[in-house]
N, CA, C and O atoms as a Maestro MAE file, in Angstrom:
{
 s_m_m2io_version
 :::
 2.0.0
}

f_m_ct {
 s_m_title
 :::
 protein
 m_atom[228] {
  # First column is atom index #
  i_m_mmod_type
  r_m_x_coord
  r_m_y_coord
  r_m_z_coord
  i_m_residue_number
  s_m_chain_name
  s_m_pdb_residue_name
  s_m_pdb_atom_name
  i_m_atomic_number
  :::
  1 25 11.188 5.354 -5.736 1 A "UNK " " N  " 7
  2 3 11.029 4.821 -4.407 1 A "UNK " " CA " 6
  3 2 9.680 4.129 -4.265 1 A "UNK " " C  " 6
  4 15 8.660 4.577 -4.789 1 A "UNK " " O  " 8
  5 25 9.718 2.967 -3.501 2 A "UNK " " N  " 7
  6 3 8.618 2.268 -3.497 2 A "UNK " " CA " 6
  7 2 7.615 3.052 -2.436 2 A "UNK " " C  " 6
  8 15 7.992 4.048 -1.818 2 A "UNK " " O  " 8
  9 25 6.242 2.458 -2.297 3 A "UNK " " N  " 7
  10 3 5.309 3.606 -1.316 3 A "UNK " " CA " 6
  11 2 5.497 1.840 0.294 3 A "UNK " " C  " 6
  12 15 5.974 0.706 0.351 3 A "UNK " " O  " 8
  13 25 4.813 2.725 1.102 4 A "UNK " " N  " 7
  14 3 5.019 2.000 2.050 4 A "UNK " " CA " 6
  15 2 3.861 2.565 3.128 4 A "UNK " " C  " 6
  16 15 3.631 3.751 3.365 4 A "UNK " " O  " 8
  17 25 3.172 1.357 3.736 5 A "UNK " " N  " 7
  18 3 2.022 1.554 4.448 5 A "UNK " " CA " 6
  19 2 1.791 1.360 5.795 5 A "UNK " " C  " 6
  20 15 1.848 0.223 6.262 5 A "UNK " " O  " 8
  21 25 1.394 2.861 6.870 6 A "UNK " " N  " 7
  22 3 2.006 2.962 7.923 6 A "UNK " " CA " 6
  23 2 1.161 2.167 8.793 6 A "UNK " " C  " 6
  24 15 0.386 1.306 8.377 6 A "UNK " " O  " 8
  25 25 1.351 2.517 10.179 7 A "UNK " " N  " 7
  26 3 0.738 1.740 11.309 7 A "UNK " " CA " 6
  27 2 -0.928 2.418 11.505 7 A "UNK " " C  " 6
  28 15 -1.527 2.107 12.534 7 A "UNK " " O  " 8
  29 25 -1.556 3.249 10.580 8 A "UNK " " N  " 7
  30 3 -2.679 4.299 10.321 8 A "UNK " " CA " 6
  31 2 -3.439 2.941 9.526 8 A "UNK " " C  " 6
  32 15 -4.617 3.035 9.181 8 A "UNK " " O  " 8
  33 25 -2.895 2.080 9.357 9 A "UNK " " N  " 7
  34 3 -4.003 0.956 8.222 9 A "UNK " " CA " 6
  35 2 -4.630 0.667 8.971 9 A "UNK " " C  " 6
  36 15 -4.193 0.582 10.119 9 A "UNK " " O  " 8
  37 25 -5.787 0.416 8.713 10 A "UNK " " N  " 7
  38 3 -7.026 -0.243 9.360 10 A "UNK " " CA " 6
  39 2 -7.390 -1.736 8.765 10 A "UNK " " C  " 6
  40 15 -8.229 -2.475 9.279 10 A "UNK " " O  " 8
  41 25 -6.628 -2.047 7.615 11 A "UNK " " N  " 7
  42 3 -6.141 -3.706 7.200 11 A "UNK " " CA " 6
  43 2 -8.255 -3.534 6.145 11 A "UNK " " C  " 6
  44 15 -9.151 -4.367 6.008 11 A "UNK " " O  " 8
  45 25 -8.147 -2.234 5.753 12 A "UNK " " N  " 7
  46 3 -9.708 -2.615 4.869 12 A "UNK " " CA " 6
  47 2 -9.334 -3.168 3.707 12 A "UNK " " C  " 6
  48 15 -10.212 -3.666 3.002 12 A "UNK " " O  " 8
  49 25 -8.301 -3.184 3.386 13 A "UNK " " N  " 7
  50 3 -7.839 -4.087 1.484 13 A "UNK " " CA " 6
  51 2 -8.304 -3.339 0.566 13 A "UNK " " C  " 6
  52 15 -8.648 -3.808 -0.519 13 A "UNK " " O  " 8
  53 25 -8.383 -2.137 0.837 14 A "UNK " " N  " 7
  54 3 -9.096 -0.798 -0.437 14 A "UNK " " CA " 6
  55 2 -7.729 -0.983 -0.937 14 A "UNK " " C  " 6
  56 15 -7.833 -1.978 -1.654 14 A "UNK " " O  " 8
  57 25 -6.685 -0.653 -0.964 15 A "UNK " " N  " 7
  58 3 -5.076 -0.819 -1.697 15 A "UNK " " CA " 6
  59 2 -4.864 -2.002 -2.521 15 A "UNK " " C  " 6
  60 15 -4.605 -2.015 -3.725 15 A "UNK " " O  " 8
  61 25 -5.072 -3.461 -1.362 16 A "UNK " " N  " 7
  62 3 -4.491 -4.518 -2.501 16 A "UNK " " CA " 6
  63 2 -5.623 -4.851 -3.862 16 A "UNK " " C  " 6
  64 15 -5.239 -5.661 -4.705 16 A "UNK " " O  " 8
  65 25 -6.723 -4.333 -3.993 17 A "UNK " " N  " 7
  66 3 -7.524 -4.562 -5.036 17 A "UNK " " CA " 6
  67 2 -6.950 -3.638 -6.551 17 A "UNK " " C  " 6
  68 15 -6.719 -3.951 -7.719 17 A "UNK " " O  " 8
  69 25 -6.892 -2.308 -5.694 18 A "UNK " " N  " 7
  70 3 -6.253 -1.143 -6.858 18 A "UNK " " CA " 6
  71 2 -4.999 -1.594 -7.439 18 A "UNK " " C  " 6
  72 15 -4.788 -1.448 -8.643 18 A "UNK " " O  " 8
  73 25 -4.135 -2.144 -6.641 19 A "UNK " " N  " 7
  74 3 -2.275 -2.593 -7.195 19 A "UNK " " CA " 6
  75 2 -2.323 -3.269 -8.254 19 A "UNK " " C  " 6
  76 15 -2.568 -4.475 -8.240 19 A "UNK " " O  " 8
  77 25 -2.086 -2.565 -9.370 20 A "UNK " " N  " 7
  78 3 -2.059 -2.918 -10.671 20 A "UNK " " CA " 6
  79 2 -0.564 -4.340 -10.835 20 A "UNK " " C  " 6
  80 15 -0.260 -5.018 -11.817 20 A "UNK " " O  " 8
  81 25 -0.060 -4.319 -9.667 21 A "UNK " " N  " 7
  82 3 1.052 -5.589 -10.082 21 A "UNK " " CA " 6
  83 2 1.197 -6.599 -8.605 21 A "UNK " " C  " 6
  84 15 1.989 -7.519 -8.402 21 A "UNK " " O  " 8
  85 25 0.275 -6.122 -7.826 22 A "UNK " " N  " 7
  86 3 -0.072 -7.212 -7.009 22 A "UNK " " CA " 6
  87 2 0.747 -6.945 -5.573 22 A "UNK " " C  " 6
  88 15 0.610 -7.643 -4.568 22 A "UNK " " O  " 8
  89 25 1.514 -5.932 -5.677 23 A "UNK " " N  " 7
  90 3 2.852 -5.930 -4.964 23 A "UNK " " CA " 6
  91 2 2.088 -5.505 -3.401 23 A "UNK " " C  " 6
  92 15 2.828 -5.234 -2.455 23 A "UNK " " O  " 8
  93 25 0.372 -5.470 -3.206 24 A "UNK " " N  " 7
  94 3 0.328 -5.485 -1.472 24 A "UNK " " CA " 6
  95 2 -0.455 -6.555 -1.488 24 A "UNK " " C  " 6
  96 15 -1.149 -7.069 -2.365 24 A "UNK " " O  " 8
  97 25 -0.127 -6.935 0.174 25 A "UNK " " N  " 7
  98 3 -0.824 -7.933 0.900 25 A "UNK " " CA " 6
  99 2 -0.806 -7.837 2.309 25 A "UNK " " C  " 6
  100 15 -0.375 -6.908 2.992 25 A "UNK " " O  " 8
  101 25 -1.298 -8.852 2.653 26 A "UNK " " N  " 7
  102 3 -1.984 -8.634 4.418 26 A "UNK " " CA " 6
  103 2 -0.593 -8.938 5.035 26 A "UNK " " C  " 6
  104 15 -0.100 -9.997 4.645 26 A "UNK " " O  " 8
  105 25 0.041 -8.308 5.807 27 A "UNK " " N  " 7
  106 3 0.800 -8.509 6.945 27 A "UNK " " CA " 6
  107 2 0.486 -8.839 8.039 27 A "UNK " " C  " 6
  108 15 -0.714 -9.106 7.981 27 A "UNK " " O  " 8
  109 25 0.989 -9.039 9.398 28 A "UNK " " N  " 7
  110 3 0.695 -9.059 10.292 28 A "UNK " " CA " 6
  111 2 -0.242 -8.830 11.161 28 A "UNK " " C  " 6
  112 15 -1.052 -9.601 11.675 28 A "UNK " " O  " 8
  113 25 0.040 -6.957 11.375 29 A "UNK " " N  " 7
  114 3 -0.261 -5.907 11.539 29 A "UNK " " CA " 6
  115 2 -1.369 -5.344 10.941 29 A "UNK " " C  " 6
  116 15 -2.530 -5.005 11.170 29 A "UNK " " O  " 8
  117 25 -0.592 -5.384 10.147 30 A "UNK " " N  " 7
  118 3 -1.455 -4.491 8.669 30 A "UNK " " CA " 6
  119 2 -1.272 -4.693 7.240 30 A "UNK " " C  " 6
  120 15 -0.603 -5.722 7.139 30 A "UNK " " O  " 8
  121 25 -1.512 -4.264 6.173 31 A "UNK " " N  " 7
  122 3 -1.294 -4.732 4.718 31 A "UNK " " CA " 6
  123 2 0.269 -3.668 4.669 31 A "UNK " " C  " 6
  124 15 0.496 -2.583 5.204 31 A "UNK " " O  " 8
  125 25 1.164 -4.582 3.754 32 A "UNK " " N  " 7
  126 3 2.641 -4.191 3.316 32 A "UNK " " CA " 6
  127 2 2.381 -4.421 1.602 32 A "UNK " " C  " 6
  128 15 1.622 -5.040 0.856 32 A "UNK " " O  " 8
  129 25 3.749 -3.322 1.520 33 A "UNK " " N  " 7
  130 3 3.477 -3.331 0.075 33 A "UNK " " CA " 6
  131 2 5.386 -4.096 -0.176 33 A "UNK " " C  " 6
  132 15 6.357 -3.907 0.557 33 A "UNK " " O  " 8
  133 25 5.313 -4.853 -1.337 34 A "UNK " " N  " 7
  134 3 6.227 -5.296 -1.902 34 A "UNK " " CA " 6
  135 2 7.360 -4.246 -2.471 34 A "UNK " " C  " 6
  136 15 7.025 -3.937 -3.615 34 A "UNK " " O  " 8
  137 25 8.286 -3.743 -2.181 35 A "UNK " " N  " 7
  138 3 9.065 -2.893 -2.632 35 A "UNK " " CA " 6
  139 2 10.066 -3.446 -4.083 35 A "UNK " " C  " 6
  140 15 10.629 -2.655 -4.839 35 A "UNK " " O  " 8
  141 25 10.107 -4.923 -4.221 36 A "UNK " " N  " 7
  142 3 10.351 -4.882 -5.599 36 A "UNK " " CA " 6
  143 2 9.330 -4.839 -6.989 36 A "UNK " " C  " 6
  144 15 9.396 -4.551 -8.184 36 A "UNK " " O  " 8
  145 25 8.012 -5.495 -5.629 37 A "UNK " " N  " 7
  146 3 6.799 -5.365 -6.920 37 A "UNK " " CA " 6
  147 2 6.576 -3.794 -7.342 37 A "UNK " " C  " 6
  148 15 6.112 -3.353 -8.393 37 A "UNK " " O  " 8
  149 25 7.001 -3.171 -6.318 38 A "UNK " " N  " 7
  150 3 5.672 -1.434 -6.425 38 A "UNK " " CA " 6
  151 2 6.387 -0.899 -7.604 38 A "UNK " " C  " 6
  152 15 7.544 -1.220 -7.874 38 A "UNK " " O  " 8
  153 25 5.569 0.045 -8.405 39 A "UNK " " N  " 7
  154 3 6.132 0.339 -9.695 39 A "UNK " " CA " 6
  155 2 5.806 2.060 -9.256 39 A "UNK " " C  " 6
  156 15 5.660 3.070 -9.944 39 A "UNK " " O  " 8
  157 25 5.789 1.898 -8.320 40 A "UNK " " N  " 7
  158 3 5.058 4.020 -7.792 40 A "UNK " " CA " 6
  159 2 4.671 4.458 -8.506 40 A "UNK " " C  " 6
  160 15 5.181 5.434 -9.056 40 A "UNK " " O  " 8
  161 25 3.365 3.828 -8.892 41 A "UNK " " N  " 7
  162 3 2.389 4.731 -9.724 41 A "UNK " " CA " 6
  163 2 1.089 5.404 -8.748 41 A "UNK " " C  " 6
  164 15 0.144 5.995 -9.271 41 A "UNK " " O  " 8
  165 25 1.225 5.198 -7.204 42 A "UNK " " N  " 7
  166 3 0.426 5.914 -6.369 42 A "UNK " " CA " 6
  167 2 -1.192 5.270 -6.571 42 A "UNK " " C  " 6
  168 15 -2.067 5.444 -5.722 42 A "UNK " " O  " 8
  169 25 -1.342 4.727 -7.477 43 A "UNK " " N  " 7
  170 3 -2.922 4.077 -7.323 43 A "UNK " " CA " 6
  171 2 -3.417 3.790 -5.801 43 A "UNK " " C  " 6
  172 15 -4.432 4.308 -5.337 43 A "UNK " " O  " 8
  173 25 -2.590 2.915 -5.094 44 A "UNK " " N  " 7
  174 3 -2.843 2.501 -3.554 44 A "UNK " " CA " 6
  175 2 -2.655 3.813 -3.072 44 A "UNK " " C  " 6
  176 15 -3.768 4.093 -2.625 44 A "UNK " " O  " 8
  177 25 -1.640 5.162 -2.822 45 A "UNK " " N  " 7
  178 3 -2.247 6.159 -1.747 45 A "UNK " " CA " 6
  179 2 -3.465 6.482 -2.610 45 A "UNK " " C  " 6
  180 15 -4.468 6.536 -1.898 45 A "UNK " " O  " 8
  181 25 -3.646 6.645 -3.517 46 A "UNK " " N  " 7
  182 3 -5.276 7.476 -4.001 46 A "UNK " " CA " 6
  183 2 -6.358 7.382 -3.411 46 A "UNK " " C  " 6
  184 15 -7.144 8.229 -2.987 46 A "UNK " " O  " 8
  185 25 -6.347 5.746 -3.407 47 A "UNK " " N  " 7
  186 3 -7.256 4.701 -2.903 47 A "UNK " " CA " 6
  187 2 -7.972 4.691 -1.410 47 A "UNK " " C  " 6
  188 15 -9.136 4.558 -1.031 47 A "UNK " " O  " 8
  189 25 -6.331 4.957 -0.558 48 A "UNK " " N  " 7
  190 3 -6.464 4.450 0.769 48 A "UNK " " CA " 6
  191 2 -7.431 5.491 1.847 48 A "UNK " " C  " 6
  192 15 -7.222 6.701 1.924 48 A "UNK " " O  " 8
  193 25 -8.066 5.067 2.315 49 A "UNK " " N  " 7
  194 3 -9.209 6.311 3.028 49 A "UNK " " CA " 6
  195 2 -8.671 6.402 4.243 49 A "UNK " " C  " 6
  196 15 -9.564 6.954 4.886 49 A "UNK " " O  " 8
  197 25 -7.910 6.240 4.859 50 A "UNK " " N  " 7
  198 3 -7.092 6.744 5.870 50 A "UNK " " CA " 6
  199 2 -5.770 7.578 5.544 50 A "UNK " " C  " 6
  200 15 -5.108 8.270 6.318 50 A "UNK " " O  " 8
  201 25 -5.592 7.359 4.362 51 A "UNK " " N  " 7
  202 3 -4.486 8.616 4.214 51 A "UNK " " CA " 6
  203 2 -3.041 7.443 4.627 51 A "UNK " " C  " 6
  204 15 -1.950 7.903 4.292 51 A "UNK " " O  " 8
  205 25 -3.008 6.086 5.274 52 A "UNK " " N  " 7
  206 3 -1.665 5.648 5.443 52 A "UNK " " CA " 6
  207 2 -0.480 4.967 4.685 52 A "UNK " " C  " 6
  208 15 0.472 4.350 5.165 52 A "UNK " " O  " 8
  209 25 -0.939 5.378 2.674 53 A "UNK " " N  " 7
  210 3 0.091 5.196 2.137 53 A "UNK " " CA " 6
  211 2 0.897 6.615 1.902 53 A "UNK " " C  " 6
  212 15 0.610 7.799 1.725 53 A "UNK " " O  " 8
  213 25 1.950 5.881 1.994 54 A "UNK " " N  " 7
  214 3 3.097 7.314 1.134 54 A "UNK " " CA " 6
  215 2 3.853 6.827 0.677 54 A "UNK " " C  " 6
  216 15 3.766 5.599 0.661 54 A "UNK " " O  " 8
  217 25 5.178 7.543 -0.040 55 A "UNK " " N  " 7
  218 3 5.965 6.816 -0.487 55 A "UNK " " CA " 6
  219 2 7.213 7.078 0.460 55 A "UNK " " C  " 6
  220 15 7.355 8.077 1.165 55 A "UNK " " O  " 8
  221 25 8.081 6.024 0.356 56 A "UNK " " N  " 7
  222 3 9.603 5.624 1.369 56 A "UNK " " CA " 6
  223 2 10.420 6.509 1.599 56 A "UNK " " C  " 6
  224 15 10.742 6.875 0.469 56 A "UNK " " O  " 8
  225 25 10.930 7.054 2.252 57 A "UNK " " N  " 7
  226 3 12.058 8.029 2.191 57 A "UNK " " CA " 6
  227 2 13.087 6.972 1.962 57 A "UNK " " C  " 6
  228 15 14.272 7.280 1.835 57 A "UNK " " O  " 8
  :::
 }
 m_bond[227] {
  # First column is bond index #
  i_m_from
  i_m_to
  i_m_order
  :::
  1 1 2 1
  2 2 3 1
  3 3 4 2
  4 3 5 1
  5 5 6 1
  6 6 7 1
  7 7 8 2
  8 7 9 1
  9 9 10 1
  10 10 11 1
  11 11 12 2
  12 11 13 1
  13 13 14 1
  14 14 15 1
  15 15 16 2
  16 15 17 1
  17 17 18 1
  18 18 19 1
  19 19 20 2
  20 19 21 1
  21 21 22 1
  22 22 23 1
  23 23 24 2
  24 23 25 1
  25 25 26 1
  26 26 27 1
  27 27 28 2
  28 27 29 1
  29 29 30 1
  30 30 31 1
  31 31 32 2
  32 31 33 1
  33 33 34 1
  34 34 35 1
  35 35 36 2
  36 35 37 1
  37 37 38 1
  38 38 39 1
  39 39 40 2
  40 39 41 1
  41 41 42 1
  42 42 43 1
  43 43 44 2
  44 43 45 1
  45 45 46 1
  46 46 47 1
  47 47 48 2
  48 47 49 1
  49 49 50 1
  50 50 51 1
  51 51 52 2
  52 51 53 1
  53 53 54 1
  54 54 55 1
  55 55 56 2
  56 55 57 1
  57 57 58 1
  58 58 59 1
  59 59 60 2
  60 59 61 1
  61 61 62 1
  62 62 63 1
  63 63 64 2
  64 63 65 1
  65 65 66 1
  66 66 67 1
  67 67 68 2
  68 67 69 1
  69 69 70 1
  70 70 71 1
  71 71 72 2
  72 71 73 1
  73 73 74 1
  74 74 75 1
  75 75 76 2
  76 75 77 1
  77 77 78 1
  78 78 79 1
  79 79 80 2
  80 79 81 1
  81 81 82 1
  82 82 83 1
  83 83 84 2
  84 83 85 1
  85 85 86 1
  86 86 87 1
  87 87 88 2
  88 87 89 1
  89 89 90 1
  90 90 91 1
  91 91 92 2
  92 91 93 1
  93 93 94 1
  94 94 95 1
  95 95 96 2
  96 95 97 1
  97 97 98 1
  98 98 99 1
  99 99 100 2
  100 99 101 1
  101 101 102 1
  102 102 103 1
  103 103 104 2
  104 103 105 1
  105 105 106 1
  106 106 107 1
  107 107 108 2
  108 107 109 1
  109 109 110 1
  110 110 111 1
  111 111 112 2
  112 111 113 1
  113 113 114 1
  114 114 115 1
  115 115 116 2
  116 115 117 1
  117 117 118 1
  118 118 119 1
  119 119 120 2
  120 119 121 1
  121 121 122 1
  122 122 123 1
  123 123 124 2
  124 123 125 1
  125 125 126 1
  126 126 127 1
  127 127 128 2
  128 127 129 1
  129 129 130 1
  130 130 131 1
  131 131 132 2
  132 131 133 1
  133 133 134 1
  134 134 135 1
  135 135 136 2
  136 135 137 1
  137 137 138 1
  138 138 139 1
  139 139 140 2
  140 139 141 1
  141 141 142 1
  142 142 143 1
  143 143 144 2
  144 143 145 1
  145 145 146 1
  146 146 147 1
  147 147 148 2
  148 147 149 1
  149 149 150 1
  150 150 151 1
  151 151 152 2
  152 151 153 1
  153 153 154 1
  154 154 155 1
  155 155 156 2
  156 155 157 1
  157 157 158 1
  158 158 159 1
  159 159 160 2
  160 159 161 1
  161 161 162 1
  162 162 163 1
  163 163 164 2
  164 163 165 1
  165 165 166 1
  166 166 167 1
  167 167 168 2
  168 167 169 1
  169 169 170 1
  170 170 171 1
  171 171 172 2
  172 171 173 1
  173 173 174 1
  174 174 175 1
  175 175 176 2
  176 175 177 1
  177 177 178 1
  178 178 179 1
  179 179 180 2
  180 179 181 1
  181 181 182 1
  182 182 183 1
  183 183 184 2
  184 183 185 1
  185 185 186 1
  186 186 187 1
  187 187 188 2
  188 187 189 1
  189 189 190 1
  190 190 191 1
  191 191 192 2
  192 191 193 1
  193 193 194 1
  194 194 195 1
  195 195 196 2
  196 195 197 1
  197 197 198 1
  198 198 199 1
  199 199 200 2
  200 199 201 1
  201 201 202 1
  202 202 203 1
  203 203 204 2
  204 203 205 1
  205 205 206 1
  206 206 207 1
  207 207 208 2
  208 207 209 1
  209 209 210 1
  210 210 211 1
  211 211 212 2
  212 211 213 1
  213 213 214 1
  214 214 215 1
  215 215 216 2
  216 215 217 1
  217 217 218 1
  218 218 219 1
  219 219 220 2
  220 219 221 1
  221 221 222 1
  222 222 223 1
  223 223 224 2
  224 223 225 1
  225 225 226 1
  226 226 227 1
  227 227 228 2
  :::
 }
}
């Protein structure tokens, strides 16, 4: 399952630097992660200092 990044982002880009395949970027809102890029290796929640990645139910 791909990870997915909640409405808790604060849009700091600590995630899209770590994504070893590129799969986040700036949304709207907030930064989204690519669900065909993400390979769920969790690097981006490790990363994120708000705690708003997880992965998808």
């Amino acid at each position: 399952m791909a990870y997915v990044i909640s409405d808790e982002c604060v849009s700091c880009g600590t995630c899209e630097g770590e994504c070893p395949n590129g799969a986040i970027s700036q949304g709207d809102d907030h930064y989204v992660i690519d669900p065909a890029s993400c390979v769920d290796c969790g690097t981006c929640a490790e990363a994120c200092p708000t705690g708003a990645i997880s992965q998808a139910e």
